[in-house]
N, C-alpha and C positions, 0 to 999 in steps of 0.2 A: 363390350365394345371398346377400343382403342384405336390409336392411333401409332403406327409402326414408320417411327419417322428415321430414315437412318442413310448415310453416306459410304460412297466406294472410290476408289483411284483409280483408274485404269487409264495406259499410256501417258501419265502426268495432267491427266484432267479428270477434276471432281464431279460424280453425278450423286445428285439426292433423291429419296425414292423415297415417298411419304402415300401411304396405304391407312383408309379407313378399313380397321378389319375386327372381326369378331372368331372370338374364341370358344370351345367347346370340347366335349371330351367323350370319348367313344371306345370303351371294352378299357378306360385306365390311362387312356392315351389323348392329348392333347394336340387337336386340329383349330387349323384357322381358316376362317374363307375371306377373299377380300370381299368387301363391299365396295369401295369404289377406289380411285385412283388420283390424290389428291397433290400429285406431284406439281400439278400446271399454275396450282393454289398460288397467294402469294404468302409471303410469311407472317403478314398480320392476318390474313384468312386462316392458318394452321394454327395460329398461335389461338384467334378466336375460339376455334372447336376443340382445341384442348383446354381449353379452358372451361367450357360448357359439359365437356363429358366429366373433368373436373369436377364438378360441380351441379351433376347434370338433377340432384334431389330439390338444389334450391335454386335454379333457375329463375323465378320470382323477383329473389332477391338480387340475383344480379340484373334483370330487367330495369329496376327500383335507381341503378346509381346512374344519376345525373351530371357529377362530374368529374372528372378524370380523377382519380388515386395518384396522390403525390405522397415519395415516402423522402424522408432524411435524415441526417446522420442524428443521434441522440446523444445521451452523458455517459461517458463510459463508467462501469458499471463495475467490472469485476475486479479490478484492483484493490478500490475503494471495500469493496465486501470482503474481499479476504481478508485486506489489514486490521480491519476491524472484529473480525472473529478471532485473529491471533492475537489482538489487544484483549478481546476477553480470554483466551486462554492462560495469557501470561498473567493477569492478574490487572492488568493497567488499566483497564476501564474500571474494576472495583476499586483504585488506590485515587484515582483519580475525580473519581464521583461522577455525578450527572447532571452537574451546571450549563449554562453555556459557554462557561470559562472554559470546565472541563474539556466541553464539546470543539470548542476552537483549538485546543492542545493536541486534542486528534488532529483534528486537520493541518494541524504544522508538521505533526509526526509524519501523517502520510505521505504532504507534499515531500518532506524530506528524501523518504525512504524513494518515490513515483520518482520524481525529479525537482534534486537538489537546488536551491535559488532561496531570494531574497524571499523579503515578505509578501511583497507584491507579486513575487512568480509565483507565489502560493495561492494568492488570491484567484491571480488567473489561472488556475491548474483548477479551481473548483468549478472554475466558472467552463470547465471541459469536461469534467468529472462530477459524478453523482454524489457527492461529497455532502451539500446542505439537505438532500433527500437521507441520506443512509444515519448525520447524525444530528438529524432532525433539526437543522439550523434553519437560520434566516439569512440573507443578504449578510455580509463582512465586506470591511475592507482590512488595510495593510495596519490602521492605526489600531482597529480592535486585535490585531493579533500580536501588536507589540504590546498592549492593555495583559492580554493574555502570558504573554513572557513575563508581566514582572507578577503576579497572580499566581503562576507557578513555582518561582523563584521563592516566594515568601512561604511556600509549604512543599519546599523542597525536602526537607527532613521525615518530614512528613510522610510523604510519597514514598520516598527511599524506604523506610522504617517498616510501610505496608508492603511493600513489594518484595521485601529483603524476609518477613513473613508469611507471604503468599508462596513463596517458593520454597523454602527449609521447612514450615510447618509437615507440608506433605510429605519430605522425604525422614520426619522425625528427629534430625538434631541440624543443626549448622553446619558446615565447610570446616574443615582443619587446616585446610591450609587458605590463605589470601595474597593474591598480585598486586602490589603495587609500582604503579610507573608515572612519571612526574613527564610532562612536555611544557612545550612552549608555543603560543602563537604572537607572532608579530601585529602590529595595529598600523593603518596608513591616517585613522584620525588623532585628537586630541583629546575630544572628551569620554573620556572611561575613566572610571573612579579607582579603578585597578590598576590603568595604563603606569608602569615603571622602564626606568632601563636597567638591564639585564643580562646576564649569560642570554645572545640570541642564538640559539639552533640555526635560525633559518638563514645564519648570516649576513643580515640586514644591516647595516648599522647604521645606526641613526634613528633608528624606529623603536618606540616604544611597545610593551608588551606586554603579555598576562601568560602567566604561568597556572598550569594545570596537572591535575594528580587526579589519575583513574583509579580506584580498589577494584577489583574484581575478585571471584571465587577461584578453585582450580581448574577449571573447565573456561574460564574466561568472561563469564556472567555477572554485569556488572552491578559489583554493590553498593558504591556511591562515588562523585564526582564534585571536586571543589575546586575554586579557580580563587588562585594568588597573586598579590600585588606582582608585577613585573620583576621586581628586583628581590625577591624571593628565592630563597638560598636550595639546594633541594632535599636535604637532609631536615632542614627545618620545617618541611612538610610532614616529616612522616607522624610526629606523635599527635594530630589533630587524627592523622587515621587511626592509631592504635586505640585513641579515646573514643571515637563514634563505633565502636567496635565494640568495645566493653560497655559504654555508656546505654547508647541509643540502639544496639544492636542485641545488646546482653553476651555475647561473646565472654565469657570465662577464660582465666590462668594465662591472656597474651605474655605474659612476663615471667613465665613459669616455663621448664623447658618441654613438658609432658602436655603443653597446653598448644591450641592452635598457633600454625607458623604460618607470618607474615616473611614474603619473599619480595625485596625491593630492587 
């Protein structure tokens, strides 16, 4: 038994034609009969009955509810899950551990990547997002996640070193070749322990800045990231990379010509 609820146009006006009908089958072949004519119905009456045929094993239970079902919007859900399984893929949840330091370093990433903002847009991006359920946090605000940036900062090498391993282990040696590329950002405050004046890119003048040098592999994967006083020259940057290279990376013969080449 169903309900054959269904509409037609003819000459620019709509007619609906909603039929209690049962179905059956006869030599292979499917017949229906109506049983009544439910068109006169109103639409909480149809919607009633489709709902009880719906449902028609545990009628009981829907007897039982007393007051009206309210649904609303929940934390969204699958962002937050995917980035988090591509963090375990990549390596960054094992390089990172499973503090709540840790835990909060996710959630900047995410915000980042979801939408970009301050600290407090990230605050509020979890507070819309399943973000303290998926990495098993508690309440944050803006100040635990600047706690969390210098927390990271201080085992930056660190992270770098495991992730720079998590990824060449598997493929059995290192990268032959390395990109390196130097930028600049400008600063509209005063206190940054970096802040100098500078060659500005951004042609600011007047504004102090910090200068930046990205390494990456030959696909574009980045291998580590350091950030220089403002008034930092760009050539002067480079041998702190050839050294985390050989040093802290184990990178072999940079200085040999048969050995990996760094392209700046």
């Amino acid at each position: 038994m169903f309900i054959d609820d269904s509409t037609s146009t003819r000459h620019g006006k709509t007619y609906r034609r909603v039929l209690l009908r049962n179905s059956y089958r006869i030599n292979g072949k499917v017949r229906h009969d109506t049983l009544a004519n439910l068109s006169q119905c109103s639409d909480e009456e149809i919607e009633a009955l489709k709902l009880a045929l719906q449902h028609k094993g545990r009628l009981v239970e829907l007897g039982t509810l007393k007051e009206p079902i309210a649904a609303q919007q929940g934390l969204g859900f699958g962002a937050v899950w995917v980035l988090n399984h591509l963090a375990k893929r990549l390596g960054i949840t094992q390089a990172l551990g499973h503090s709540r330091m840790a835990a909060l370093v996710h959630g900047l990433v995410f915000a980042t990547i979801i939408a970009p903002g301050s600290r407090l847009s990230a605050v509020r991006l979890a507070q819309r997002h399943a973000v303290c359920d998926i990495l098993h946090l508690d309440s944050f605000n803006e100040e635990d996640l600047y706690q969390a940036m210098d927390w990271l900062a201080e085992r930056q090498s660190a992270i770098e070193q495991a992730l720079f391993s998590h990824r060449y282990q598997a493929q059995g040696q290192p990268p032959a070749l390395y990109l390196y590329e130097v930028t600049s950002s400008y600063l509209e405050g005063e206190h940054n322990e970096l802040a100098d004046y500078g060659y500005n890119r951004d042609g600011k003048k007047g504004k102090k800045q910090i200068v930046i040098g990205l390494l990456t592999d030959e696909q574009g994967w980045p291998v580590t990231v350091e950030v220089f006083a403002g008034n930092t020259q760009d050539p002067k940057t480079v041998k702190s990379q050839i050294d985390k290279l050989a040093q802290r990376f184990g990178v072999m013969g940079m200085s040999t010509c048969t050995g990996p080449t760094l392209i700046i």
